[in-house]
N, C-alpha and C positions, 0 to 999 in steps of 0.2 A: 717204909711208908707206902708203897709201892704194893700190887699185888704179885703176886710169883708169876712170872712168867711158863708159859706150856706154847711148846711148840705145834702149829695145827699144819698137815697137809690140803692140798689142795687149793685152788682160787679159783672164785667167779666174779667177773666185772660187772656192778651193775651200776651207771651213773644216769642220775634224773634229772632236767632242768624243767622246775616247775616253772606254772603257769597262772596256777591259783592256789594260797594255803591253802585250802582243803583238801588238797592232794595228799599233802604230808602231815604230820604228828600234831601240826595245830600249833599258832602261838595263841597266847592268851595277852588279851587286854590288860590294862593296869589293875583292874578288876580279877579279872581271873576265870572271868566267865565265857567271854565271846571270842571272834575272830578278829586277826590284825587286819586291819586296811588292806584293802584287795588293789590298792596302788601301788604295789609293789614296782621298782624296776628292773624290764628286761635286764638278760645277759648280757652285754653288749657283745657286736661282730667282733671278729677278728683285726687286729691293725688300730682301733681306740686307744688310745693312752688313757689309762687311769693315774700315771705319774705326774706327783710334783717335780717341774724343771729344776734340773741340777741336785735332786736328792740323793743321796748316798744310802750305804748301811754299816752308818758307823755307830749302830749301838743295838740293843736287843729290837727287835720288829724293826729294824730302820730307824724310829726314832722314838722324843718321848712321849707320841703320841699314839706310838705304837702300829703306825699307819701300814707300814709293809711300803713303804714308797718308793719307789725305782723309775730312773729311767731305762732300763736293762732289759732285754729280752731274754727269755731264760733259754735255758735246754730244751731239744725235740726232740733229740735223745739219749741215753744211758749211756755216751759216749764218755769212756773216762779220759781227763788230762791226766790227772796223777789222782795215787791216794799213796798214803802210810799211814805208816803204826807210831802212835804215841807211846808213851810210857804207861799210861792209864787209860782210864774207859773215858772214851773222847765224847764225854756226855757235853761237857759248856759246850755252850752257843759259838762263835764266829763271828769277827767282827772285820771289815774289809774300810782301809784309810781311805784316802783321797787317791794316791800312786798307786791302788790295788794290792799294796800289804794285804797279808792274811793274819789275822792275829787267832792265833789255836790255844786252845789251853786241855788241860786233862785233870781226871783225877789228883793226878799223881802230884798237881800244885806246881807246874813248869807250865808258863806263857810262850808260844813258839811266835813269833814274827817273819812269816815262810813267804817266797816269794810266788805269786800266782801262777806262775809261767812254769814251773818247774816243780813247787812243795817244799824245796829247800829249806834253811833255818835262813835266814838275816840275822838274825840273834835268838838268842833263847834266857829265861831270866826265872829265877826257881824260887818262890816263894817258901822253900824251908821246908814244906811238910805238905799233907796229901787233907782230900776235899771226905773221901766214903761217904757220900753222896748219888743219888740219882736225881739231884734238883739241878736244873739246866738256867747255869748264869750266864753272860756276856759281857765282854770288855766294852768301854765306849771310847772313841778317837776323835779328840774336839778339833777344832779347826787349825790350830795348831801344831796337830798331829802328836800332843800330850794322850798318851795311851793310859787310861782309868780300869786297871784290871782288879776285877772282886777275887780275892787271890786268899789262901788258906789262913787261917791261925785267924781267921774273924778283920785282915786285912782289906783293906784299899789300899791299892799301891797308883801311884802316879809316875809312869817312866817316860823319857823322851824316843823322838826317832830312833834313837841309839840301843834301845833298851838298858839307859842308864836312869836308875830309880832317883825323882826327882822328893818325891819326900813318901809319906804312908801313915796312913789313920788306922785305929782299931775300933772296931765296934764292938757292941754287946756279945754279938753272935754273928753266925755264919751272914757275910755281905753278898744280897743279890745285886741284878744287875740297874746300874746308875741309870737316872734317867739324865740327859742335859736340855736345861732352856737355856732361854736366850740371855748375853750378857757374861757366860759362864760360871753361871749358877747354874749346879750340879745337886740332885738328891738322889738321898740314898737311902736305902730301908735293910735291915737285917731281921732278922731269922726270930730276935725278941720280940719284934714287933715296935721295933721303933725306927724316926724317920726323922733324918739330918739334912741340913742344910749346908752345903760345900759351894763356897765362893773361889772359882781358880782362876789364875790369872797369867798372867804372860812370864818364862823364867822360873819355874815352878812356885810361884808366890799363888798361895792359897791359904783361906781362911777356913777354919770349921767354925761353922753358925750352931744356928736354932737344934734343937731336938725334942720332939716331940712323942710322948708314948701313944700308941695308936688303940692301946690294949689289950688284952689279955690274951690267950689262946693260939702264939704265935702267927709270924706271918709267912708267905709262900711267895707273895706278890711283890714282884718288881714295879716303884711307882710307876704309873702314866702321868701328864699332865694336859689338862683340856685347854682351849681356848682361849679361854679367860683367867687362866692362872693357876686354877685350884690344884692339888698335887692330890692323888689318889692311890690307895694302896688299899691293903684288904689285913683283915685278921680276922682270927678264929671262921666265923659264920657272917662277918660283917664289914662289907666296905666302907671303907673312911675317906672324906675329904678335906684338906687341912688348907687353910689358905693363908700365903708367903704373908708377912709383913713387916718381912725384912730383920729384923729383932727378934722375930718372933713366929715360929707354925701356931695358927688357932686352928680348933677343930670347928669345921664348916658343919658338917652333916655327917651321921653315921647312917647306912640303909642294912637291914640285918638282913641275911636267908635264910635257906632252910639247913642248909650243915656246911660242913668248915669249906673253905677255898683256900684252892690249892694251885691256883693260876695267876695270873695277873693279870689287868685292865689294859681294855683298849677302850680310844675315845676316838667317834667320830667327827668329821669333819663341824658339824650341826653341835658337838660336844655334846651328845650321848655317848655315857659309860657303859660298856658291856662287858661286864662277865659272867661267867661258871662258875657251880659249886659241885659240891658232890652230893647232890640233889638231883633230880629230874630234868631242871629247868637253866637257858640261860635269860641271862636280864638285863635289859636295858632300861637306863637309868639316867633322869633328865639333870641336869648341874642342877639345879636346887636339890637335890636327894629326893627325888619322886618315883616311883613306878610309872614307865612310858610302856613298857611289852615284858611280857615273860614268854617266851618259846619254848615249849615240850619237848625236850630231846629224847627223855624215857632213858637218859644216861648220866654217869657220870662224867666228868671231863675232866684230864691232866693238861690239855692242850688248852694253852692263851689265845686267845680272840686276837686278829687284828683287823683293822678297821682301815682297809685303802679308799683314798682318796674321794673316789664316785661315791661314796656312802654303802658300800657292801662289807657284811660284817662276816669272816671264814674263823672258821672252828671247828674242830673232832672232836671226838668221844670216844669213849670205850667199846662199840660196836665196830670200831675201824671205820666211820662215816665220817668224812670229810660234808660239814653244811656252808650254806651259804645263804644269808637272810636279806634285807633289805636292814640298815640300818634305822632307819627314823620309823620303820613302822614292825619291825619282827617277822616282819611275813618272809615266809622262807620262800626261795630262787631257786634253790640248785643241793641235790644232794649227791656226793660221789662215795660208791660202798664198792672198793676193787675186791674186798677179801670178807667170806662168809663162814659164818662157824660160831661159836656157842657166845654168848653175851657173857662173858668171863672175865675181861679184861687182856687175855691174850690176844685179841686182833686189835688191842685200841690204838688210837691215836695220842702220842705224849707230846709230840711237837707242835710247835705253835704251824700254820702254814708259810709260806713263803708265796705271795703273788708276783707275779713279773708286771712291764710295763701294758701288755697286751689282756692278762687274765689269765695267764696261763699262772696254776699253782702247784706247790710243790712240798710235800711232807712225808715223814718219816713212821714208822708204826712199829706194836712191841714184836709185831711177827717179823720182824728186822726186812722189811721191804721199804725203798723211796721208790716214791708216784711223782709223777706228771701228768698233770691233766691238761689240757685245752680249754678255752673258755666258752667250746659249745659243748664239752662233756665228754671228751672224745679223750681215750688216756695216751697220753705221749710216751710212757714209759713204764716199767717196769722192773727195778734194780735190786735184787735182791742180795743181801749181805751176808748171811749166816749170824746176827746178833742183833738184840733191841736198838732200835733207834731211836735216840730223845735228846738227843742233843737239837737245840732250835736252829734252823736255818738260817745262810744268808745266799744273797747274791751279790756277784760284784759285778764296778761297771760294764765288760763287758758279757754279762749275761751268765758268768760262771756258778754253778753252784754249790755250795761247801756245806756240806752236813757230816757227823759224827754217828759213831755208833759206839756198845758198850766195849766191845771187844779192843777198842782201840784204834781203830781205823779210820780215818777222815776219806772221805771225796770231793774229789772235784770233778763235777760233771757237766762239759762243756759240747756242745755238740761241732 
């Protein structure tokens, strides 16, 4: 699904923090014609929290709103606490409990439960068979500390603290990553393009609900859920919004693009949807299904949007450009381009970002390098790997950061 990857020599850092769209590539109106609002907001200083109190990252982007929420300072530098080698290409995401578990998974269809401090196993739990995939899922860890792993053969498994499996669903096809609301109602979208409703409960008692087909053209997209409840996911060329009612998923609104997506949504605070396609353009999209902005990237995009806190919206592309928009108006803030070379897909960006509590962000690219940047644009690091990197990031509470690469090798990069 993926383009070949080619390996490029050489880097130039170039990172911009606009001041006015017209600076950069242009969003366009709902129309398509003019400029986004020039109220765009600053970067903020250094020391701001952009974090929800007490947010973790217990599930893909943090949570299902896809926020990137942390109270965490991240890494200043490419200091490693540990890394190893999995069995497979440590493409899944990362998901970090309450106690600072690390929950790892790999190709190879083994969920590792590693301790922070060290990398170690706490348990390890083998879903039977292997993912050969390069789509990047994520365990989710509810409050409870009931661990929701999208795990091989078209599973969901639900294990305890223990990593003793407390029951397991199957789906149509390959299960991306859960999103959780509130109450422990859990959805869930697979690879057909359809979207379930999981009610879990305390003791491994759980219900499967609703299911809803989303339609045709498969799906890529791990749900978001907004504000208000709507549960959104994407298929083929077209994002879908389906709303709970308990009995029942309805479909709310369909908003089409211009070619298939291949990411997942993020929703802002204000409950604008944004995402990419493999299109030009990304979009933000108001809960009614309306056109609010379409921003010009001039790329395609593998990298999910997320959408912290302040109303800033980060995403890459296939040029290796890390962006950064204003969410309620498109107008772009900030763009970071550490690495230059042919618009091929070999410098792009497949991971979603990682923001800390301060704005410093953090992501992975197929020229197998992790950045850090600073939230005045200024780069904290430079880690290079020897292999693609697309497994999605997380942080934990204390500021650690864990990301994969294809070769097999997780980090942890604590300063």
């Amino acid at each position: 699904m993926r383009n070949a990857v080619r390996r490029l020599a050489g880097a130039l850092t170039v990172s911009v923090l606009l001041g006015c769209p017209a600076a950069c590539s242009g969003a366009d109106t709902a129309g398509g014609t003019g400029s986004a609002s020039a109220t765009a907001r600053p970067v903020p200083p250094p020391g701001r929290s952009l974090a929800v109190p007490g947010s973790g990252w217990a599930s893909a982007m943090s949570d299902a709103r896809h926020s990137s929420a942390t109270t965490a300072v991240g890494p200043q530098t490419a200091t490693l606490r540990w890394r190893r080698r999995l069995e497979g290409d440590a493409t899944p995401g990362p998901a970090v409990g309450r106690d600072g578990t690390v929950y790892l998974s790999s190709n190879a269809g083994i969920l590792h439960a590693v301790d922070p401090l060290t990398g170690r196993d706490r348990w390890s739990f083998s879903g039977g068979g292997g993912y050969g995939s390069d789509l990047s899922t994520t365990p989710a860890v509810l409050t409870d500390d009931t661990v929701l792993w999208p795990g091989p053969r078209h599973t969901l498994y639900a294990l305890d603290h223990a990593g003793h499996r407390l029951w397991s669903e199957t789906f149509a096809a390959t299960v991306l990553s859960p999103a959780v609301a509130a109450g422990g109602v859990v959805y869930v979208a697979d690879t057909s393009g359809s979207l379930t409703r999981v009610d879990v409960g305390p003791g491994g008692a759980h219900h499967r609900g609703w299911t809803i087909p989303l339609g045709d053209g498969g799906s890529y997209a791990s749900p978001a859920v907004t504000p208000d409840g709507l549960v959104i996911g994407a298929v083929g060329p077209q994002v879908v919004a389906v709303r709970d009612d308990t009995a029942h998923g309805v479909l709310a609104w369909r908003f089409p693009v211009g070619e298939l997506i291949e990411v997942s949504p993020a929703v802002t605070p204000d409950g604008t949807v944004v995402i990419g396609a493999n299109d030009p353009f990304e979009y933000g999209i108001s809960s009614a299904g309306q056109l609010l902005w379409r921003y010009r990237k001039d790329s395609w995009s593998y990298s999910s949007p997320v959408a912290t806190p302040d109303g800033r919206v980060w995403f890459g592309d296939h040029r290796g450009v890390l962006n950064v928009l204003d969410g309620a108006t498109g107008a772009p803030l900030a763009r970071h381009q550490p690495v230059t070379g042919p618009v091929d897909g070999s410098l792009g960006v497949w991971t979603a970002p990682a923001v800390d509590a301060r704005g410093d962000v953090y992501w992975g690219t197929v020229s197998g390098h992790i950045y850090g940047y600073g939230p005045g644009g200024n780069q904290l690091f430079d880690l290079p790997t020897g292999a693609v990197v697309d497994s999605y990031p997380a942080l934990g509470p204390d500021g650690t950061l864990y990301l994969g690469s294809a070769d097999g090798t997780v980090y942890a990069i604590h300063s």
